[in-house]
C-alpha positions as CSV (number, residue, x, y, z in Angstrom):
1,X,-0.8,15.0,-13.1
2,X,1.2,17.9,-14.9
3,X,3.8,19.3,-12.3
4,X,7.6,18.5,-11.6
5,X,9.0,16.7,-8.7
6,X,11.6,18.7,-6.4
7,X,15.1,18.0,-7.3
8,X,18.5,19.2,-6.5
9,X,20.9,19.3,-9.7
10,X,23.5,18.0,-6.8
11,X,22.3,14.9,-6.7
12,X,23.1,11.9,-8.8
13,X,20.5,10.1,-11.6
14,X,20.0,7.5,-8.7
15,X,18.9,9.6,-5.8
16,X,17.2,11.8,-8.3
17,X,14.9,8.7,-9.1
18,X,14.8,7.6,-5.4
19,X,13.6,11.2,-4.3
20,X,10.8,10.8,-7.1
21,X,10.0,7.4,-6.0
22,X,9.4,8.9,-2.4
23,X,6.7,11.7,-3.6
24,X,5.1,9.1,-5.8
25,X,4.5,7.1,-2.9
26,X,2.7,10.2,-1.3
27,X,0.5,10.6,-3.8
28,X,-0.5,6.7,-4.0
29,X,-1.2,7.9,-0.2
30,X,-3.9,10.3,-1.5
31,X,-5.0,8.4,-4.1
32,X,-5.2,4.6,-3.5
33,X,-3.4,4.3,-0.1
34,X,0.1,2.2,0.5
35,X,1.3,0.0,2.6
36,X,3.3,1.5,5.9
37,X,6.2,-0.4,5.5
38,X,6.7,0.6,1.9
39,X,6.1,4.1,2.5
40,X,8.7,3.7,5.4
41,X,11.7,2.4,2.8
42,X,10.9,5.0,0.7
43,X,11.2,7.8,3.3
44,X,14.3,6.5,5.1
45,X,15.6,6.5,1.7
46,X,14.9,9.7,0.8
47,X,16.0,11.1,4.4
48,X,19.6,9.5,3.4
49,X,19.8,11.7,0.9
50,X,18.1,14.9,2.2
51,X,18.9,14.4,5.7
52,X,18.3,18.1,7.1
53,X,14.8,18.8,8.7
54,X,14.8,22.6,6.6
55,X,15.7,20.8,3.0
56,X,13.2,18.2,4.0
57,X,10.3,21.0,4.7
58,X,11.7,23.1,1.6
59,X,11.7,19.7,-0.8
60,X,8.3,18.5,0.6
61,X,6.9,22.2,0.5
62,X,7.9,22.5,-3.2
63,X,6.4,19.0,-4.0
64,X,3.0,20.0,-2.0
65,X,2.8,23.4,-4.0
66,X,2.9,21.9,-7.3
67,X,0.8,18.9,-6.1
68,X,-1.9,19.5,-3.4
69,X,-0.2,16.9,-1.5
70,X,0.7,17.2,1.9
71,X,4.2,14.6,2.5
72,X,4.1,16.6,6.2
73,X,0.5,14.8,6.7
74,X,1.6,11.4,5.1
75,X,4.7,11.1,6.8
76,X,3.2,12.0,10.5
77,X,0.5,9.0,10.0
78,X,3.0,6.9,8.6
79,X,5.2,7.6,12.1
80,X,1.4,7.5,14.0
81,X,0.4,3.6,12.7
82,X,1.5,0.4,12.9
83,X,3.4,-1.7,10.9
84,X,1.9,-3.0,8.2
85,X,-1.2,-0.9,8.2
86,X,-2.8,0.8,5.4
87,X,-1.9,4.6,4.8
88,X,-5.1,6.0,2.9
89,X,-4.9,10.0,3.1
């Protein structure tokens, strides 16, 4: 796809590429589906480095206006299922 990820210029090289790694995980939610657990690591990790509910809404906003992609929708079944379950949005 042909859109940027949300970043802050803030952060460093590492938790740029961490934050990255969490949206791409959303969207292998949409398109192919992931594995609960692995989504999980990848959104603790990224609530380590945005740990604020409002810069999580405007970082996940951002990312679902340039994407479609809805890390609210994925993130509430991920917290609804059990482990190891399939995420498929």
């Amino acid at each position: 796809m042909e859109y940027q990820y949300p970043f802050s210029m803030d952060w460093s090289t590492t938790e740029v590429i961490d934050v990255i790694k969490f949206f791409e995980a959303i969207e292998k939610a949409y398109e192919k589906g992931i594995q609960r657990d692995e989504l999980m690591e990848k959104y603790r990790r990224f609530k380590e480095i945005i740990p604020g509910k409002s810069d999580e809404k405007k970082y996940c906003n951002e990312f679902e206006k340039e994407s479609g992609y809805s890390s609210y929708q994925v993130v509430k079944r991920m917290k609804d299922s059990e482990t190891g379950s399939l995420i498929k949005m």
